[in-house]
PDB file of the backbone (N, CA, C, O) and the ligand in Angstrom, with CONECT records:
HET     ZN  A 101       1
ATOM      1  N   UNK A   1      46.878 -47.877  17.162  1.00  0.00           N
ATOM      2  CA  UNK A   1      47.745 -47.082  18.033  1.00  0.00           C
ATOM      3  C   UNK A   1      47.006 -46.533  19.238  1.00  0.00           C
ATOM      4  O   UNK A   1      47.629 -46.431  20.295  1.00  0.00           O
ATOM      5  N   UNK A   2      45.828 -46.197  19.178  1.00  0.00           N
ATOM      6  CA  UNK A   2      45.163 -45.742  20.075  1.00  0.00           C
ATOM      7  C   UNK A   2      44.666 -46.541  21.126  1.00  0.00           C
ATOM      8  O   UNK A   2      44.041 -47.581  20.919  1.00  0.00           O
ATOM      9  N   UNK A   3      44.970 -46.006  22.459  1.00  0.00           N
ATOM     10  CA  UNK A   3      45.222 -47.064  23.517  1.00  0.00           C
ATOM     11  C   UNK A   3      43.524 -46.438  24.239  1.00  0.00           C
ATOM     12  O   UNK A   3      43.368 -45.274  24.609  1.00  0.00           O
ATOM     13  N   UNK A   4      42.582 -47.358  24.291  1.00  0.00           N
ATOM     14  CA  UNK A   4      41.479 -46.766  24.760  1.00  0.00           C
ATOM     15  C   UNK A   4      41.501 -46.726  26.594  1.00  0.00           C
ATOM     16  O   UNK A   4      42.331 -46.879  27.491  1.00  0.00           O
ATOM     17  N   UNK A   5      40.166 -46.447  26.470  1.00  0.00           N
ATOM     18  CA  UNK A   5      39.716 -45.835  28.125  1.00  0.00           C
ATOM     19  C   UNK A   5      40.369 -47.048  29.016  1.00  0.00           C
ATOM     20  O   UNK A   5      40.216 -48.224  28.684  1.00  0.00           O
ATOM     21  N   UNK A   6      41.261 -46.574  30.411  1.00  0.00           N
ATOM     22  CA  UNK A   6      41.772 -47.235  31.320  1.00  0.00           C
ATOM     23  C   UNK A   6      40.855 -47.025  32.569  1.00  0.00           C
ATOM     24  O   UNK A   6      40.551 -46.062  33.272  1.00  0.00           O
ATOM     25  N   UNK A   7      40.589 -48.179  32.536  1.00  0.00           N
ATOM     26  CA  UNK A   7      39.928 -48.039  34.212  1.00  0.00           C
ATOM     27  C   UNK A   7      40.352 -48.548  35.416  1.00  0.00           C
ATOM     28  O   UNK A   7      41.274 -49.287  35.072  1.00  0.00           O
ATOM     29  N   UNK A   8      40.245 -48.627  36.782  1.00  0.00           N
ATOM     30  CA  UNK A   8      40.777 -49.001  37.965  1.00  0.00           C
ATOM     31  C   UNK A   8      40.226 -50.351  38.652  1.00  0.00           C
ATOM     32  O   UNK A   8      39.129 -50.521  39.184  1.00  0.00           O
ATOM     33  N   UNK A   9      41.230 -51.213  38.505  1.00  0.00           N
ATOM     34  CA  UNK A   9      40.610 -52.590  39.499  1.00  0.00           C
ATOM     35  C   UNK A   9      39.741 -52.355  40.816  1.00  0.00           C
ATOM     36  O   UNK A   9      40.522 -52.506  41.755  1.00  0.00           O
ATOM     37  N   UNK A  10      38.842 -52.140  41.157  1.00  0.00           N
ATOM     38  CA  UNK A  10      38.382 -52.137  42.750  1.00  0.00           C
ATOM     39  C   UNK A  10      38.908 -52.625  43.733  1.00  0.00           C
ATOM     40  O   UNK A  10      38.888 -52.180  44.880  1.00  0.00           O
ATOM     41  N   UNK A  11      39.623 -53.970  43.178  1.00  0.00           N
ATOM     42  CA  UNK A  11      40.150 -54.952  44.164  1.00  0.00           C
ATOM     43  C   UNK A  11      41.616 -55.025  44.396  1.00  0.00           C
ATOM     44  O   UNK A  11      41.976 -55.192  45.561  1.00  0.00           O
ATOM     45  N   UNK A  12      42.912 -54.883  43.057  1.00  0.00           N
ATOM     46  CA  UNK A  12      44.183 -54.355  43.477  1.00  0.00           C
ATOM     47  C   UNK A  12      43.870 -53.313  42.954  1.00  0.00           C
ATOM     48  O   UNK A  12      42.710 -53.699  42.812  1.00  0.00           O
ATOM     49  N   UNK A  13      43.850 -52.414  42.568  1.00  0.00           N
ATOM     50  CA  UNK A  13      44.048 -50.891  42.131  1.00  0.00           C
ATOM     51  C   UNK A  13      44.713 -50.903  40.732  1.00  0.00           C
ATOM     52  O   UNK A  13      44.624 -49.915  40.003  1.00  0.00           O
ATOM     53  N   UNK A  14      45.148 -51.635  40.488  1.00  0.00           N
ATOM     54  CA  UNK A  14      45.786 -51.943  39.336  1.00  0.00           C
ATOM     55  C   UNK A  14      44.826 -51.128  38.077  1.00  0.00           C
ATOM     56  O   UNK A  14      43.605 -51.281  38.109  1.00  0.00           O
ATOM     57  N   UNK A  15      45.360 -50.401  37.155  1.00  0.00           N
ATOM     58  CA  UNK A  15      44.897 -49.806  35.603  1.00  0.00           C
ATOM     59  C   UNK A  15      44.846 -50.680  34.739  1.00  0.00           C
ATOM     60  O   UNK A  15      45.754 -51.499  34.879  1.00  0.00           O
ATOM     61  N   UNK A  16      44.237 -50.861  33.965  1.00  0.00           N
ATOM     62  CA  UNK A  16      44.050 -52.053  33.161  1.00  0.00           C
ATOM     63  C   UNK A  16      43.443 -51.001  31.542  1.00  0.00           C
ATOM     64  O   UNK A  16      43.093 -49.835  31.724  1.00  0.00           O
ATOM     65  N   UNK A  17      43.409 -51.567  30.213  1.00  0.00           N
ATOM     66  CA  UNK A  17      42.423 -50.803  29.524  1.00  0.00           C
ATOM     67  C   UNK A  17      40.848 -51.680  29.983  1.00  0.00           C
ATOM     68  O   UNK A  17      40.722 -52.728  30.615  1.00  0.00           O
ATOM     69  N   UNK A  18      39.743 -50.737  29.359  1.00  0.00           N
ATOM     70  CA  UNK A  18      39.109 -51.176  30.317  1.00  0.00           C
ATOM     71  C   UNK A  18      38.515 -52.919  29.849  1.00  0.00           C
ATOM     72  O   UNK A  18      38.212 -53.756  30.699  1.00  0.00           O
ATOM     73  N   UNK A  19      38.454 -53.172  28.295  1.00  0.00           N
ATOM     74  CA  UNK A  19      38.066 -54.507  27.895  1.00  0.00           C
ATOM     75  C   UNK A  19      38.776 -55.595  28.836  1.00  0.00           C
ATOM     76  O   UNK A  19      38.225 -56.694  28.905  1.00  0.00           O
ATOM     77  N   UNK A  20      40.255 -55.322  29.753  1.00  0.00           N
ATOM     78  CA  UNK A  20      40.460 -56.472  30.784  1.00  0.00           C
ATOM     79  C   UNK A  20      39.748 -56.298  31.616  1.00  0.00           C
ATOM     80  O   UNK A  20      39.850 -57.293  32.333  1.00  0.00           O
ATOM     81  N   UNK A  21      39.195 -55.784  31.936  1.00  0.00           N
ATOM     82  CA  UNK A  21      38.552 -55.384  33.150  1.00  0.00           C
ATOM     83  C   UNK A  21      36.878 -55.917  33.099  1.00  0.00           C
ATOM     84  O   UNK A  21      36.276 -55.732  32.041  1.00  0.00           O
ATOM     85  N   UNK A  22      35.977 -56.734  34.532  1.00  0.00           N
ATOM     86  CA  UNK A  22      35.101 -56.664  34.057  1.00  0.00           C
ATOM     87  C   UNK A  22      34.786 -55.873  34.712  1.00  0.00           C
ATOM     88  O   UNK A  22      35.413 -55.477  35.694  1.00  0.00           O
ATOM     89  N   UNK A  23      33.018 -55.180  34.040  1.00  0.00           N
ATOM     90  CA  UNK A  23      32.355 -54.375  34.797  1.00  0.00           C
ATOM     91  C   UNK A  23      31.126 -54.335  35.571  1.00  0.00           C
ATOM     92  O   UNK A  23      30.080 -54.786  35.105  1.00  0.00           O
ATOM     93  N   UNK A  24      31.195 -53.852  36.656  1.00  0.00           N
ATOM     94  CA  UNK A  24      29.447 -53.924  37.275  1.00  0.00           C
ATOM     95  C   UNK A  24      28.928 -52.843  37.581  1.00  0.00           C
ATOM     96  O   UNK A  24      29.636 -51.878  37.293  1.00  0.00           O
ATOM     97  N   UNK A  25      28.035 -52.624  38.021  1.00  0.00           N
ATOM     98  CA  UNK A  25      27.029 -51.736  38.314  1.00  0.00           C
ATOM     99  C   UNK A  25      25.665 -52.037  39.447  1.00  0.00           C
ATOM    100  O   UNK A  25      25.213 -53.143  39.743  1.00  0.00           O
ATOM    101  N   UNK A  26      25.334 -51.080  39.803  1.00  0.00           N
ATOM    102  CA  UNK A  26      24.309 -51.407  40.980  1.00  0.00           C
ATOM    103  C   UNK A  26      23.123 -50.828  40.580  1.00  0.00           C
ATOM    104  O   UNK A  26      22.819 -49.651  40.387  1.00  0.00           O
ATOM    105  N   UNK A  27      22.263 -52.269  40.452  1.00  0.00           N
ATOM    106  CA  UNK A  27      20.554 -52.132  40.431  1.00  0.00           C
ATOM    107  C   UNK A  27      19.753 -52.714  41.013  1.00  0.00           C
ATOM    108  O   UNK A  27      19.457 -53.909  40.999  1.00  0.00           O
ATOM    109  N   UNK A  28      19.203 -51.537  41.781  1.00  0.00           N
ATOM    110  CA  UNK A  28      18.004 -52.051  42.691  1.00  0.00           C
ATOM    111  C   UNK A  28      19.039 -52.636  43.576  1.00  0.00           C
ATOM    112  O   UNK A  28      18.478 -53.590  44.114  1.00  0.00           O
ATOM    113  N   UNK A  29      20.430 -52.550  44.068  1.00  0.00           N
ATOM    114  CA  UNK A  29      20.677 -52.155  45.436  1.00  0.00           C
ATOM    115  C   UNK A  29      21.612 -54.028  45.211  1.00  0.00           C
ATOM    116  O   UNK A  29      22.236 -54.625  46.089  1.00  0.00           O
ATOM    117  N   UNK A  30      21.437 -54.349  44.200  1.00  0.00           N
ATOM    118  CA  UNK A  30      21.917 -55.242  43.955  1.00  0.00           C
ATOM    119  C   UNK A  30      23.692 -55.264  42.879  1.00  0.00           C
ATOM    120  O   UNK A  30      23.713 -54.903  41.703  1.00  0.00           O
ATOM    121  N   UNK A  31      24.454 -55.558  43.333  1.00  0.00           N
ATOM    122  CA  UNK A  31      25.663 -55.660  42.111  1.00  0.00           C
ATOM    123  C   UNK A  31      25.571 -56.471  41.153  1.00  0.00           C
ATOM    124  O   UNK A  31      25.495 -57.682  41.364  1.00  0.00           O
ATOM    125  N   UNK A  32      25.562 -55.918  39.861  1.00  0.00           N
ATOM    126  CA  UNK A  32      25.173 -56.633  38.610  1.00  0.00           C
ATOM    127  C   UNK A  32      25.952 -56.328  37.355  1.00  0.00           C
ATOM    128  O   UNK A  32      26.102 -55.166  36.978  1.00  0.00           O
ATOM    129  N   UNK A  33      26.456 -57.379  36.694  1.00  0.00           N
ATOM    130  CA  UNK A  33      27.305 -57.447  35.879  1.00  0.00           C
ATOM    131  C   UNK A  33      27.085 -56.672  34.713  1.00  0.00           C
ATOM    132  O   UNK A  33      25.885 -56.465  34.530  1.00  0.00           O
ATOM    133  N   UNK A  34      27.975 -56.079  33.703  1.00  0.00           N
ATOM    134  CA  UNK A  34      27.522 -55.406  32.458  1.00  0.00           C
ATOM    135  C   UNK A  34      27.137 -54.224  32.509  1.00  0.00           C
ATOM    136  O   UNK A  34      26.861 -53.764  33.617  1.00  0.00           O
ATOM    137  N   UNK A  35      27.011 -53.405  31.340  1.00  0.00           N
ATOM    138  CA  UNK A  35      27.114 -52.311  30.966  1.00  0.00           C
ATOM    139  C   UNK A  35      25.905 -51.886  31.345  1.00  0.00           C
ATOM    140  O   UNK A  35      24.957 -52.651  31.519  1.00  0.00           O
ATOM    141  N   UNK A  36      25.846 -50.359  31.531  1.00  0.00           N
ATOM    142  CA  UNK A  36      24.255 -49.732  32.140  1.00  0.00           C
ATOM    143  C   UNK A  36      24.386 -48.257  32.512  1.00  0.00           C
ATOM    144  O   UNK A  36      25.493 -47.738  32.654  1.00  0.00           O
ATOM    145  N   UNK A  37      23.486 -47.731  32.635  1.00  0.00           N
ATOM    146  CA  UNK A  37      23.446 -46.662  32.754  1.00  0.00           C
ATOM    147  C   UNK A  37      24.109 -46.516  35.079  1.00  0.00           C
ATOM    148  O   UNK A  37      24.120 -47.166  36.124  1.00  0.00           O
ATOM    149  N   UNK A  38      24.543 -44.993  34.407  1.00  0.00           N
ATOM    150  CA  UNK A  38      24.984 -44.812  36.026  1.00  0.00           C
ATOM    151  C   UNK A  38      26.847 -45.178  36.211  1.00  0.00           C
ATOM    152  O   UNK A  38      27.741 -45.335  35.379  1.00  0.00           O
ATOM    153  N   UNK A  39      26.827 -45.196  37.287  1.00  0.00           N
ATOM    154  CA  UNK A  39      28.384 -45.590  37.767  1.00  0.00           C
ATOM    155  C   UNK A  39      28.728 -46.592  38.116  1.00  0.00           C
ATOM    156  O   UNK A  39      28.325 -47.156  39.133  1.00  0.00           O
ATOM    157  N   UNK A  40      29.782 -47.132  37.108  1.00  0.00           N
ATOM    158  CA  UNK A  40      30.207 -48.500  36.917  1.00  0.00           C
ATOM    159  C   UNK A  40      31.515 -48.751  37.539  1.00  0.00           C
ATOM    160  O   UNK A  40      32.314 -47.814  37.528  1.00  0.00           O
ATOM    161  N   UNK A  41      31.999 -50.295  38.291  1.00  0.00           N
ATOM    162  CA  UNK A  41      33.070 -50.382  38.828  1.00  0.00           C
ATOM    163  C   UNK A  41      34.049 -51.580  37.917  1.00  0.00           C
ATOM    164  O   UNK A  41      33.592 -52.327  37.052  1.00  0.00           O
ATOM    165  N   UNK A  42      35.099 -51.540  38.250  1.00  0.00           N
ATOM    166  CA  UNK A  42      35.431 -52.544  37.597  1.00  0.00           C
ATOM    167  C   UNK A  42      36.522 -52.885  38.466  1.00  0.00           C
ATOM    168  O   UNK A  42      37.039 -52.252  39.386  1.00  0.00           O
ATOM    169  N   UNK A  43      36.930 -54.800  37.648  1.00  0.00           N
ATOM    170  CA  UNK A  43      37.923 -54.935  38.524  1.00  0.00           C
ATOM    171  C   UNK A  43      38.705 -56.500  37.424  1.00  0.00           C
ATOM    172  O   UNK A  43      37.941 -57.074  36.649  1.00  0.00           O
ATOM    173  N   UNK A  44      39.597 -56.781  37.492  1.00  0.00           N
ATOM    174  CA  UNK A  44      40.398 -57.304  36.938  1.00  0.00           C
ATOM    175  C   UNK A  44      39.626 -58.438  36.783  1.00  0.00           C
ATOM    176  O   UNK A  44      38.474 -58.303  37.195  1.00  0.00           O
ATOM    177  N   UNK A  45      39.981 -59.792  36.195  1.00  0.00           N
ATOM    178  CA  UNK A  45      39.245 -60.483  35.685  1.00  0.00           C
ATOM    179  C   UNK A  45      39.870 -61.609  36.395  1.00  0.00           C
ATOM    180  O   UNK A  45      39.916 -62.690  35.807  1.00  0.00           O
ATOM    181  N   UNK A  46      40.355 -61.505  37.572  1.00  0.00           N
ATOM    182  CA  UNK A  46      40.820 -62.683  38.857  1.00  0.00           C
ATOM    183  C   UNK A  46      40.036 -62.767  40.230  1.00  0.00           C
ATOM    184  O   UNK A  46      39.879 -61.896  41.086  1.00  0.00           O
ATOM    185  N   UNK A  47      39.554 -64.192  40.179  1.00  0.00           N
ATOM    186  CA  UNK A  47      38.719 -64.270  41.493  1.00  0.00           C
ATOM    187  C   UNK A  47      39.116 -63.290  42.783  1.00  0.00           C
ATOM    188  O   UNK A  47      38.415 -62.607  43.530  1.00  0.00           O
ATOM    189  N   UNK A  48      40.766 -63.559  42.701  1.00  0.00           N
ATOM    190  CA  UNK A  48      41.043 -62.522  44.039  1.00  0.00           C
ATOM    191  C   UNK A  48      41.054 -61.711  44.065  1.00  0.00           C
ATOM    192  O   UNK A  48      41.509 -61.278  45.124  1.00  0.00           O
ATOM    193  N   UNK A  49      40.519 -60.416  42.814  1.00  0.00           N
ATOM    194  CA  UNK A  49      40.527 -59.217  43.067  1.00  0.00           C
ATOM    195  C   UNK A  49      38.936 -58.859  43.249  1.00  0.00           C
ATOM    196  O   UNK A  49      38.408 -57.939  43.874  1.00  0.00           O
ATOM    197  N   UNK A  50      38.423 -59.814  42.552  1.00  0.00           N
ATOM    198  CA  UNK A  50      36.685 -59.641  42.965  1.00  0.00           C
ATOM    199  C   UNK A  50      36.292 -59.844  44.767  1.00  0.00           C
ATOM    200  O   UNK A  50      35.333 -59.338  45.350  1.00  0.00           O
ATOM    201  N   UNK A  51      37.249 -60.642  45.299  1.00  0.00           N
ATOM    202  CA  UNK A  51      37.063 -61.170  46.237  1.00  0.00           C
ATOM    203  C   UNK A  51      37.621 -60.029  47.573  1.00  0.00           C
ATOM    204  O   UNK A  51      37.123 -59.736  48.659  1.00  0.00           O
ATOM    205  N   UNK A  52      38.795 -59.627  46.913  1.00  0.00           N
ATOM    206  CA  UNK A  52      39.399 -58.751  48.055  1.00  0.00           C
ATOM    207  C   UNK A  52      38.419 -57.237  47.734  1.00  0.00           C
ATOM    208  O   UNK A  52      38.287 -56.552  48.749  1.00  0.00           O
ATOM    209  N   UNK A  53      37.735 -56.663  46.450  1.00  0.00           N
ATOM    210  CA  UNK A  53      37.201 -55.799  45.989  1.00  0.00           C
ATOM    211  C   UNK A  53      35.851 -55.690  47.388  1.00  0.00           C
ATOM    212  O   UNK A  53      35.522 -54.625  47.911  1.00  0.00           O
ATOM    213  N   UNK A  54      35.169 -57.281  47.806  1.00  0.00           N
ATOM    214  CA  UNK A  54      34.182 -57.451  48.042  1.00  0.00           C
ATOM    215  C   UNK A  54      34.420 -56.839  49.619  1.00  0.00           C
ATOM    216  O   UNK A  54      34.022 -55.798  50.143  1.00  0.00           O
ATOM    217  N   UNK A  55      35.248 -57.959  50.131  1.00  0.00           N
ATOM    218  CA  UNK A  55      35.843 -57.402  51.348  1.00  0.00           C
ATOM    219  C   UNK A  55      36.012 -56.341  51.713  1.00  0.00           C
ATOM    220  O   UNK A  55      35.411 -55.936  52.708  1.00  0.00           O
ATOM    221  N   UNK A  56      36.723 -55.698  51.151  1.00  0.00           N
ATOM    222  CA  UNK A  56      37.062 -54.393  51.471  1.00  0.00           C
ATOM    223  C   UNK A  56      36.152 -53.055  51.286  1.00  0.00           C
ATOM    224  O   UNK A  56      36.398 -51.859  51.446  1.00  0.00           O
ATOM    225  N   UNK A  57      34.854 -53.860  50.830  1.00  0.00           N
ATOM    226  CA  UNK A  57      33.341 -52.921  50.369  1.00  0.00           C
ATOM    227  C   UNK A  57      34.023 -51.796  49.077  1.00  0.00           C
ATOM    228  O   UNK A  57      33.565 -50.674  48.863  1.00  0.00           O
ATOM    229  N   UNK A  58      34.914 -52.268  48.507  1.00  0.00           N
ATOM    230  CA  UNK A  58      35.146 -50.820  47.226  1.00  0.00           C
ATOM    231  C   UNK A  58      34.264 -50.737  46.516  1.00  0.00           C
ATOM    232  O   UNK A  58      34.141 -49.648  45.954  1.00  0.00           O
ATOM    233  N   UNK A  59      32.942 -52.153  46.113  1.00  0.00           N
ATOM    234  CA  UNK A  59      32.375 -51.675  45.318  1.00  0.00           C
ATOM    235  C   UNK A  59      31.281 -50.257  45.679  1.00  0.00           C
ATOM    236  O   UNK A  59      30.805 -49.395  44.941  1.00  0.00           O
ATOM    237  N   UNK A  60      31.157 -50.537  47.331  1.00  0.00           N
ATOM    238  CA  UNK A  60      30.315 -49.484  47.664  1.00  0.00           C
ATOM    239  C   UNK A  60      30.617 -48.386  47.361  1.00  0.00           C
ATOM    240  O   UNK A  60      29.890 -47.629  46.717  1.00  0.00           O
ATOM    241  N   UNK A  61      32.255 -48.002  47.969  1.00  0.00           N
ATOM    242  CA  UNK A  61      32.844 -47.321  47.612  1.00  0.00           C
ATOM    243  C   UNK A  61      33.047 -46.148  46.558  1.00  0.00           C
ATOM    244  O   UNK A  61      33.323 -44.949  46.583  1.00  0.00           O
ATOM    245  N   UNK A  62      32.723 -47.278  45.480  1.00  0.00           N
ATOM    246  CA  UNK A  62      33.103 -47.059  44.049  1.00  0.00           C
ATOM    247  C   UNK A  62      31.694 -46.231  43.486  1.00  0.00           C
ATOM    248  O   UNK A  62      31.579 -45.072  43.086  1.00  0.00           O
ATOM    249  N   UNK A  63      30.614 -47.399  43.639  1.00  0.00           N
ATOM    250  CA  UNK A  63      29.517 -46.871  43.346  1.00  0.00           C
ATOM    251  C   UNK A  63      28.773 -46.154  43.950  1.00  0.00           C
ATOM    252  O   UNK A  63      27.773 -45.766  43.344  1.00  0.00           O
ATOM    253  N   UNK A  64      28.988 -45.708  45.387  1.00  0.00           N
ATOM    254  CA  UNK A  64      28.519 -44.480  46.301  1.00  0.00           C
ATOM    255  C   UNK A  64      26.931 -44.949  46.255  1.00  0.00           C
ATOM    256  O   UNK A  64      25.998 -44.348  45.721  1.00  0.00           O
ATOM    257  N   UNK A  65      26.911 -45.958  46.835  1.00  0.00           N
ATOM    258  CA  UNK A  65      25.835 -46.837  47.566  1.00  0.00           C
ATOM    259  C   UNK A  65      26.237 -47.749  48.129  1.00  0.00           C
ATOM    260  O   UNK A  65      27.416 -48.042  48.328  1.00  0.00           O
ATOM    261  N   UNK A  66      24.967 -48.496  48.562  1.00  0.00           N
ATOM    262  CA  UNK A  66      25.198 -49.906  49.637  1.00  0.00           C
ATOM    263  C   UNK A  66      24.869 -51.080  48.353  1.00  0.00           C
ATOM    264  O   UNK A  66      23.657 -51.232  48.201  1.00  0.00           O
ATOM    265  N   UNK A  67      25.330 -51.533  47.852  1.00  0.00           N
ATOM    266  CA  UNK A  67      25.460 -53.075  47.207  1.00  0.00           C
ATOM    267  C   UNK A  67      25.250 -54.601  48.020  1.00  0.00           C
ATOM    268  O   UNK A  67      25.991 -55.025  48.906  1.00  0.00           O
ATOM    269  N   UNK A  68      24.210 -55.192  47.545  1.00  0.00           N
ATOM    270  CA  UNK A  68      24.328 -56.747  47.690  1.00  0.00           C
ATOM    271  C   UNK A  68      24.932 -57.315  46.852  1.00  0.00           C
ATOM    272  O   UNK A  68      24.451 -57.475  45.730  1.00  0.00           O
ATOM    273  N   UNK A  69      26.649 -57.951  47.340  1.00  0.00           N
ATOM    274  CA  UNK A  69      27.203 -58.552  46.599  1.00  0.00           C
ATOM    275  C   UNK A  69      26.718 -60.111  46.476  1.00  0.00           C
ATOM    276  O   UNK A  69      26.616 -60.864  47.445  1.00  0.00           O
ATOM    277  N   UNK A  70      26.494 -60.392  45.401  1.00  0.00           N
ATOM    278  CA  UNK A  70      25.754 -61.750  45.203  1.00  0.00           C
ATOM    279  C   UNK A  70      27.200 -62.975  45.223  1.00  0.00           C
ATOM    280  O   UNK A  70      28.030 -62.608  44.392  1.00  0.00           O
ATOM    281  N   UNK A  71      27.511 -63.898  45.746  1.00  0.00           N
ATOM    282  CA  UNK A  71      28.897 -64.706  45.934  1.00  0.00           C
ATOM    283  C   UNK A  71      28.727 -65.667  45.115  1.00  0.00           C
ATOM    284  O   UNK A  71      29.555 -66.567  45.251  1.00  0.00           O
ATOM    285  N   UNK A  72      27.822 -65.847  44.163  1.00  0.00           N
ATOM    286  CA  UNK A  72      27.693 -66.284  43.054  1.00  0.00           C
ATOM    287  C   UNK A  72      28.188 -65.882  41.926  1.00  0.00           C
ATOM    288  O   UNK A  72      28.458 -66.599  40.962  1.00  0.00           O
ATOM    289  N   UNK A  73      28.376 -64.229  42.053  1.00  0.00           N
ATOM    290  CA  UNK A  73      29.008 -63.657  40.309  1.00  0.00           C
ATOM    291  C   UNK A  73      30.424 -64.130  40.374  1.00  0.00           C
ATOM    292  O   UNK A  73      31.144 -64.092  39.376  1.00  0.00           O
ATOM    293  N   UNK A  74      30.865 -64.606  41.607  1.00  0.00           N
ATOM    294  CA  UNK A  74      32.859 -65.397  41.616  1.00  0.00           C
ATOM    295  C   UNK A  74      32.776 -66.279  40.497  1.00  0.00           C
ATOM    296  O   UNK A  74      33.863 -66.652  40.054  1.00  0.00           O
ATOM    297  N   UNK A  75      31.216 -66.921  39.642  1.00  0.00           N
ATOM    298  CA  UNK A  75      30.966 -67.534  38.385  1.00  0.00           C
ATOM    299  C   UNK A  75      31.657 -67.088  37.285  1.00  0.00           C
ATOM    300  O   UNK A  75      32.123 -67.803  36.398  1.00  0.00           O
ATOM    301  N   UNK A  76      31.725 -65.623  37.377  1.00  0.00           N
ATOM    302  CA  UNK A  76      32.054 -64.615  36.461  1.00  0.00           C
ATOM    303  C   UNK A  76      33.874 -65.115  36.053  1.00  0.00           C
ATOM    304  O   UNK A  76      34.372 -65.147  34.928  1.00  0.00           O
ATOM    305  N   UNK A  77      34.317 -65.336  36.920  1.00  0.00           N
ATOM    306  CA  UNK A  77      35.885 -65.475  36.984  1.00  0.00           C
ATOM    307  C   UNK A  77      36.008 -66.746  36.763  1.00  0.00           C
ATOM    308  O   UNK A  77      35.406 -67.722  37.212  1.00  0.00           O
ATOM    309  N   UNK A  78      37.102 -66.588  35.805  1.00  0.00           N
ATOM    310  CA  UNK A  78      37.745 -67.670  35.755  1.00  0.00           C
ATOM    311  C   UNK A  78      39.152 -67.961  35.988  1.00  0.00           C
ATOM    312  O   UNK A  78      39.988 -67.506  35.207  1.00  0.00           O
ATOM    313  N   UNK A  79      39.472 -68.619  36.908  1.00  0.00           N
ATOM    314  CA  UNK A  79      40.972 -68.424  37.391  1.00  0.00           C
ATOM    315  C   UNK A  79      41.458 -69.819  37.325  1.00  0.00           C
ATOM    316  O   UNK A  79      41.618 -70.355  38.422  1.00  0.00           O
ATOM    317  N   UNK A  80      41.758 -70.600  36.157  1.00  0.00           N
ATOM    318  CA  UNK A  80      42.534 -71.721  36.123  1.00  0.00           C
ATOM    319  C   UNK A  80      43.849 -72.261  37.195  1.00  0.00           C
ATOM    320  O   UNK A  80      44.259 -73.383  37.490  1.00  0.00           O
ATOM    321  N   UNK A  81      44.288 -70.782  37.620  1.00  0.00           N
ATOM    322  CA  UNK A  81      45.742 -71.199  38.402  1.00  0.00           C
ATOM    323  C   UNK A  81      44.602 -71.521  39.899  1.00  0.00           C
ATOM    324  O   UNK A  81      45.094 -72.441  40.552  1.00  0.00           O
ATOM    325  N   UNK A  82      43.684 -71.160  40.344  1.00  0.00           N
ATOM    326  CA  UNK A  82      43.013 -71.179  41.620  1.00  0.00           C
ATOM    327  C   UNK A  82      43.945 -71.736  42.810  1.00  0.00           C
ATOM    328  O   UNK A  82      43.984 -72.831  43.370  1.00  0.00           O
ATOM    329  N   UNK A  83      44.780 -70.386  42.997  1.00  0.00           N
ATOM    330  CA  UNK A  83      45.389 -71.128  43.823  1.00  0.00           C
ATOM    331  C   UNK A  83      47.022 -71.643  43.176  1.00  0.00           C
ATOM    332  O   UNK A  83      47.752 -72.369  43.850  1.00  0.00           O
TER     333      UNK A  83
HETATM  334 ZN    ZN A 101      42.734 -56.314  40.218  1.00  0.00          ZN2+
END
């Protein structure tokens, strides 16, 4: 019954609980996937919300630093409809 912790897409805004959601974090100035100490962002588990997240700098945002988004973690997603 118990509906756990909801967190916020970066990229649509959308609430999700947070297991849909993946998460990152910034180390060493870098955005990096998975759990960690500090302030974590998250964002739905669709290329286009990672993508519009990126654009729109929320992760900086989010994590109240400057992030190198690596355009490699789009690995992370898997979006069968692509499109
Ligand atoms: Zn989203």
């Amino acid at each position: 019954m118990s509906v756990g912790p909801t967190r916020t897409c970066a990229g649509c805004g959308r609430k999700a609980p947070q297991p849909e959601l993946l998460r990152f974090r910034a180390e060493a100035g870098e955005l990096v996937p998975g759990a960690g100490a500090g302030r974590s962002v998250y964002t739905c588990r669709r290329l286009a919300c990672f993508e519009r997240a990126r654009s729109s700098r929320a992760f900086n945002r989010t994590l109240r630093r400057t992030v190198r988004v690596d355009p490699a973690l789009s690995r992370l997603y898997t979006d069968p409809a692509n499109g």
